[in-house]
LONU-178646 format. One record per residue (C-alpha): residue number from 1; residue in three letters; y, z, x. Coordinates in steps of 0.2 Angstrom, whole numbers, always signed. Each point is the difference from the previous one (the first is absolute). Layout:
BEGIN
pos/code/y/z/x
NUM/Ala/Y/Z/X
...
This chain:
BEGIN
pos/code/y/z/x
1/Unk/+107/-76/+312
2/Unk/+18/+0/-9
3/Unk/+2/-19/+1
4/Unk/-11/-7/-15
5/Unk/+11/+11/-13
6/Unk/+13/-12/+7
7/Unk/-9/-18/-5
8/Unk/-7/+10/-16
9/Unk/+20/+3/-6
10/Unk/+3/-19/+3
11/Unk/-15/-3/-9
12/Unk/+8/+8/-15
13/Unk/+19/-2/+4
14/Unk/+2/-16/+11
15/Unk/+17/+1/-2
16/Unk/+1/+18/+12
17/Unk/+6/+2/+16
18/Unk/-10/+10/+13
19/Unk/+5/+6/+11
20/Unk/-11/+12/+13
21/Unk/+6/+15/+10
22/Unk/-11/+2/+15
23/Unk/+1/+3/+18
24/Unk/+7/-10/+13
25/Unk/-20/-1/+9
26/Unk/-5/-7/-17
27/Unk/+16/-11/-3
28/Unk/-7/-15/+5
29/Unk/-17/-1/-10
30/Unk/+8/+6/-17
31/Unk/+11/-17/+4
32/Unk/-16/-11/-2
33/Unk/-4/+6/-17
34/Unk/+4/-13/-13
35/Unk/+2/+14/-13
36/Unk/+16/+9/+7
37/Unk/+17/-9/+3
38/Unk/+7/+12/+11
39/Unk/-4/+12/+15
40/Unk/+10/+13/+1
41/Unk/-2/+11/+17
42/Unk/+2/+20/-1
43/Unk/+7/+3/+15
44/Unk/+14/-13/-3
45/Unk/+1/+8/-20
46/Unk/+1/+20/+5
47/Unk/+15/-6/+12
48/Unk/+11/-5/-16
49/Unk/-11/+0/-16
50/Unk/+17/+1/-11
51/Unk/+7/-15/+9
52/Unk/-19/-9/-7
53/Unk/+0/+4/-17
54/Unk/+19/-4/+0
55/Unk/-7/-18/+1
56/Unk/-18/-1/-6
57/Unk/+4/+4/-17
58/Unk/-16/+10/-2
59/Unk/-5/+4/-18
60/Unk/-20/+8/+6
61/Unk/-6/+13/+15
62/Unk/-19/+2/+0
63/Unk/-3/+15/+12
64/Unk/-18/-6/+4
65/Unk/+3/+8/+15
66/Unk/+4/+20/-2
67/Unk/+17/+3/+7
68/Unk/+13/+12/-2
69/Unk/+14/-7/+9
70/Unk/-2/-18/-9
71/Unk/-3/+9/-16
72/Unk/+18/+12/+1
73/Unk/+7/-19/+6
74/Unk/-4/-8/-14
75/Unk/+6/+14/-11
76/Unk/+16/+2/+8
77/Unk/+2/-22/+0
78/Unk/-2/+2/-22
79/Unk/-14/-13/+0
80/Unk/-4/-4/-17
81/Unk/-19/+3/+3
82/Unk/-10/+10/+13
83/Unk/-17/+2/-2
84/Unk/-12/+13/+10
85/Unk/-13/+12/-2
86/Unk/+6/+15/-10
87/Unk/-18/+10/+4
88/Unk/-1/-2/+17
89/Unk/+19/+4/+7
90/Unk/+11/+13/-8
91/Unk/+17/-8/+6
92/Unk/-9/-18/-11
93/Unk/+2/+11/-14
94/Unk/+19/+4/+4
95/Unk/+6/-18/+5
96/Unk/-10/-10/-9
97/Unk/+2/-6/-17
98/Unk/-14/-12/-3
99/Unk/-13/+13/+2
100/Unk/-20/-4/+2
101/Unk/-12/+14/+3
102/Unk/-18/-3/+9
103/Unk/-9/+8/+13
104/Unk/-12/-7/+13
105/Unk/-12/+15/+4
106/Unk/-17/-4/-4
107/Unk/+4/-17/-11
108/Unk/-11/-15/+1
109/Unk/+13/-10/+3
110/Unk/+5/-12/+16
111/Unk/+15/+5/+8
112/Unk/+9/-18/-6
113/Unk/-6/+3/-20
114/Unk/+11/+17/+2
115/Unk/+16/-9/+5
116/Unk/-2/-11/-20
117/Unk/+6/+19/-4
118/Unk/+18/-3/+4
119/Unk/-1/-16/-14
120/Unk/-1/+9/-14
121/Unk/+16/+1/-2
122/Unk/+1/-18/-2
123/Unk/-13/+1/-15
124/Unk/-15/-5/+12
125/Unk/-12/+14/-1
126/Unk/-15/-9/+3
127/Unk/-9/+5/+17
128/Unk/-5/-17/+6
129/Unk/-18/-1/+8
130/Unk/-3/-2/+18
131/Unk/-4/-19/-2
132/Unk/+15/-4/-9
133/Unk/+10/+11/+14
134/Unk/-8/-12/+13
135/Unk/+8/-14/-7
136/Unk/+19/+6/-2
137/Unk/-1/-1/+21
138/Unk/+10/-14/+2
139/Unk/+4/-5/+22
140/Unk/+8/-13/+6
141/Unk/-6/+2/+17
142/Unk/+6/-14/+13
143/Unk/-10/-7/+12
144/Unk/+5/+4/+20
145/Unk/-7/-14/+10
146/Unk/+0/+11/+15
147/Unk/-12/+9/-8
148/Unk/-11/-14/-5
149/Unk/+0/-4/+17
150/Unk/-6/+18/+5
151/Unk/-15/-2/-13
152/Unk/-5/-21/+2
153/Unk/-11/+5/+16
154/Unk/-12/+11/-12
155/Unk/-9/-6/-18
156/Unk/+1/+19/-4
157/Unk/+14/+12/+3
158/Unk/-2/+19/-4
159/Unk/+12/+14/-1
160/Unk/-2/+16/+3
161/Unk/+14/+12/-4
162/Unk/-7/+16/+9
163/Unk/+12/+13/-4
164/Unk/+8/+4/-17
165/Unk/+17/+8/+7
166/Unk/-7/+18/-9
167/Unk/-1/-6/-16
168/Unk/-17/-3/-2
169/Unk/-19/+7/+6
170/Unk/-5/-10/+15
171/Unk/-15/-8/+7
172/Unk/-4/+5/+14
173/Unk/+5/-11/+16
174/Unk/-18/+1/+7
175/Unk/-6/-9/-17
176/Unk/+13/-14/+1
177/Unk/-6/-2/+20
178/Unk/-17/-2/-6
179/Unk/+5/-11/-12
180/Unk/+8/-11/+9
181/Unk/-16/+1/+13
182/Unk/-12/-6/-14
183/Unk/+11/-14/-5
184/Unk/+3/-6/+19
185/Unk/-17/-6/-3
186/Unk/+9/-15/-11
187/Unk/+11/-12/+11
188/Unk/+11/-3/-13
189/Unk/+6/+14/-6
190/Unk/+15/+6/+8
191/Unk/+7/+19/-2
192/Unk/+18/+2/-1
193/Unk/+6/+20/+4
194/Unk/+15/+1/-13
195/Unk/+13/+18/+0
196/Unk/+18/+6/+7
197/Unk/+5/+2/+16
198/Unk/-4/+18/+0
199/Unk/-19/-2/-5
200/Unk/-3/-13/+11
201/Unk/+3/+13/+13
202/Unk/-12/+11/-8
203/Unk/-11/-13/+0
204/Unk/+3/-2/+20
205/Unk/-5/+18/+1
206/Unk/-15/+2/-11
207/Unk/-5/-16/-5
208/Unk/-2/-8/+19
209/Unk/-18/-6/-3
210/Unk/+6/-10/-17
211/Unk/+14/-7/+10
212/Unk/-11/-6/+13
213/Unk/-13/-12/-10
214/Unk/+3/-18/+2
215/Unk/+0/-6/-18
216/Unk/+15/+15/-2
217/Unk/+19/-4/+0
218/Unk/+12/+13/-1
219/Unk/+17/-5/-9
220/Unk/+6/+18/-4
221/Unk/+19/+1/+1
222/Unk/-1/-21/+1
223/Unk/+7/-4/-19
224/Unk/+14/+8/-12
225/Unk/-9/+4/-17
226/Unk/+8/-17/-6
227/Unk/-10/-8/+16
228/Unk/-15/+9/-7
229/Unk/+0/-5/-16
230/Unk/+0/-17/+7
231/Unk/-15/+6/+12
232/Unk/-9/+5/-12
233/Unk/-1/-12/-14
234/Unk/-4/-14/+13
235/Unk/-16/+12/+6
236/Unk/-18/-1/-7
237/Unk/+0/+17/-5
238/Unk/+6/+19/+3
239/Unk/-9/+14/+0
240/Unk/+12/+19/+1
241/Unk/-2/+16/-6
242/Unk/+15/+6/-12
243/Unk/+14/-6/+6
244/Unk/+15/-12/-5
245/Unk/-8/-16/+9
246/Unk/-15/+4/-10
247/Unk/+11/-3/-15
248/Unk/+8/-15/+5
249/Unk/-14/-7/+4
250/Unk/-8/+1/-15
251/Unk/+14/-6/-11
252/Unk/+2/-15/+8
253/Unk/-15/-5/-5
254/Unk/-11/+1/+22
255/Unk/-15/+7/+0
256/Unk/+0/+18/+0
257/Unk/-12/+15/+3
258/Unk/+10/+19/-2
259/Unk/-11/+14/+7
260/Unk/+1/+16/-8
261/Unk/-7/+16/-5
262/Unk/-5/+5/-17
263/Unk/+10/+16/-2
264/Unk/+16/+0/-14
265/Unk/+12/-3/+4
266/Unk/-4/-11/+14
267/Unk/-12/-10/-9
268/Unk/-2/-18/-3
269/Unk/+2/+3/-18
270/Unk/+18/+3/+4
271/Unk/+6/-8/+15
272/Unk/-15/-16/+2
273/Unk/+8/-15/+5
274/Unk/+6/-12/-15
275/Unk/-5/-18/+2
276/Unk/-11/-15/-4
277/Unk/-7/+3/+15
278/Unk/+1/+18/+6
279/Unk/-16/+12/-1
280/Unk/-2/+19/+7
281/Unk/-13/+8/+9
282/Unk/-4/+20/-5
283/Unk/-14/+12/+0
284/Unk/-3/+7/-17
285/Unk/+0/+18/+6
286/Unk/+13/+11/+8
287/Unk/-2/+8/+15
288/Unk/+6/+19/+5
289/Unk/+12/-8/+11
290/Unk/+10/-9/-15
291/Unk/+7/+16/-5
292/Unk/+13/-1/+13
293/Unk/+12/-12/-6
294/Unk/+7/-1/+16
295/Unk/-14/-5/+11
296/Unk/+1/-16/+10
297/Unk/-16/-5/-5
298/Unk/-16/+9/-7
299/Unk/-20/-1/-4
300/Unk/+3/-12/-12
301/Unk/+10/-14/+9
302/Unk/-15/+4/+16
303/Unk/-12/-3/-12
304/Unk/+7/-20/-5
305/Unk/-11/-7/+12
306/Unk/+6/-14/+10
307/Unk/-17/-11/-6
308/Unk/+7/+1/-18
309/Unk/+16/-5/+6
310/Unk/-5/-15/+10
311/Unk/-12/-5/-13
312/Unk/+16/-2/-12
313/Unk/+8/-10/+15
314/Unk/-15/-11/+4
315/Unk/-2/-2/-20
316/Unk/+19/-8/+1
317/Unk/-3/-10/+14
318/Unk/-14/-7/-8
319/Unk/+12/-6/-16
320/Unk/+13/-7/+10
321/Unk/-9/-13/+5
322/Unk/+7/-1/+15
323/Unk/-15/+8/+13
324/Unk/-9/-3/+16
325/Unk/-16/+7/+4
326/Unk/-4/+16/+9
327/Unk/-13/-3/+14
328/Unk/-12/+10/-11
329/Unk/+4/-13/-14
330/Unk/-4/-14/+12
331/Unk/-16/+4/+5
332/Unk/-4/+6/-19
333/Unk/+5/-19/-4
334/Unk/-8/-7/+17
335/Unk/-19/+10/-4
336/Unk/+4/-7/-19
337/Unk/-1/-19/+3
338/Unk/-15/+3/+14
């Protein structure tokens, strides 16, 4: 959600450079975008940040992020320039000196429109629209032949990333097994179990039946998020609730459906995946069950039923040109030409 304000400020000032605080997990991904020339890891950063600025010759901080520790840092190292949310943190107030002032609450905004914010400093204070943000997106995702090896046996390769790592309302695992039941029906679509380590053994305990199918593959814990990446731009589509692969997926442009509830701020309306290709699924009402923030899943995300899911599936199937025919299809063609 941060990186399009990065391709936006080369847009304007080609000659910046950009470089991106993140953390380690996230390292690699942040080292395929075109936009930003360097990658700077947290963890390595917190160890000696004075020793880093001694040498970076920084002039800008954007605290996209809310952080004291990095905002006192920045103080403390005299950058020219530090930029954070002045309404939303007291201490922004105190160590920043390039302040704007917005709050999220109940705003119609998309989570990535609020981070333009932080350029008005810069003299950009146009909020860009959501098609104009899903252009900035800018990957350079290499190919992995073991991986195309993995996918050449099947015309149609679908991820499912089941869990969301608590950061987002999940659909149920009985839904995604279902799903994956109904499209067994097609030969050649292939289903591809995607998560940590740790989920794939929750997937072990709960999702056993899911794991079981033989059109599933489980890869949980198989891939670092750079192998990922990879993985997932050289599928046929993804399909997650709200969750970081959900993200990725859609800004490299894959085929993507998010699944969420319609209660603020969980929304689509703030956190849909932003693509050319990405969609979201989500019940126009909210449930009792949404008022707990907290909840792994609710009424709502029940509700998504897995035939609208695997009609959005079928649908890409059908435009990637690349299908064979269920044995329902068959006979429907067979009965046809008698």
């Amino acid at each position: 959600m941060t990186l399009p304000i990065a391709a936006y400020l080369k847009q304007h000032f080609p000659a910046l450079k950009i470089s991106f605080l993140c953390r380690a997990y996230a390292a690699p991904v942040i080292r395929h975008c075109r936009s930003v020339d360097e990658v700077v890891e947290l963890e390595t950063f917190l160890d000696n940040p004075a020793a880093y600025f001694a040498h970076a010759k920084v002039d800008t901080i954007i605290l996209a992020q809310p952080n004291k520790r990095l905002a006192v840092i920045a103080f403390k190292a005299r950058i020219l320039n530090r930029i954070g949310n002045a309404r939303h943190k007291l201490y922004q107030m105190l160590y920043c000196n390039r302040r704007v002032r917005f709050k999220k609450g109940n705003s119609e905004l998309h989570e990535a429109q609020f981070n333009f914010e932080f350029l008005r400093p810069f003299g950009l204070t146009t909020i860009p629209e959501l098609s104009e943000i899903i252009t900035l997106y800018d990957f350079d995702i290499p190919e992995v032949p073991a991986i195309a090896r993995m996918f050449a046996p099947h015309p149609f390769n679908l991820i499912l990333h089941t869990k969301s790592n608590g950061h987002g309302r999940e659909w149920p695992i009985k839904h995604y097994t279902t799903l994956a039941r109904q499209l067994g029906r097609y030969p050649d679509i292939r289903i591809w179990l995607t998560g940590s380590a740790a989920e794939g053994e929750w997937l072990a305990a709960y999702g056993a039946e899911l794991l079981q199918l033989p059109n599933v593959s489980n890869v949980c814990g198989k891939f670092t998020l750079d192998q990922l990446s990879s993985f997932i731009k050289a599928a046929d589509g993804l399909i997650a609730s709200g969750t970081g692969p959900l993200h990725v997926s859609a800004a490299l442009g894959q085929r993507t459906l998010g699944l969420f509830p319609p209660t603020r701020p969980m929304h689509p309306g703030r956190w849909a995946p932003l693509g050319t290709r990405a969609q979201a699924l989500c019940l126009p009402i909210s449930c009792a069950g949404c008022k707990d923030v907290d909840a792994a899943s609710c009424a709502c995300m029940e509700n998504i039923t897995p035939d609208s899911v695997a009609e959005v599936v079928l649908q890409w199937r059908q435009d990637s040109g690349a299908h064979l025919t269920s044995p329902e299809e068959a006979a429907t063609v067979s009965a046809a030409q008698r």
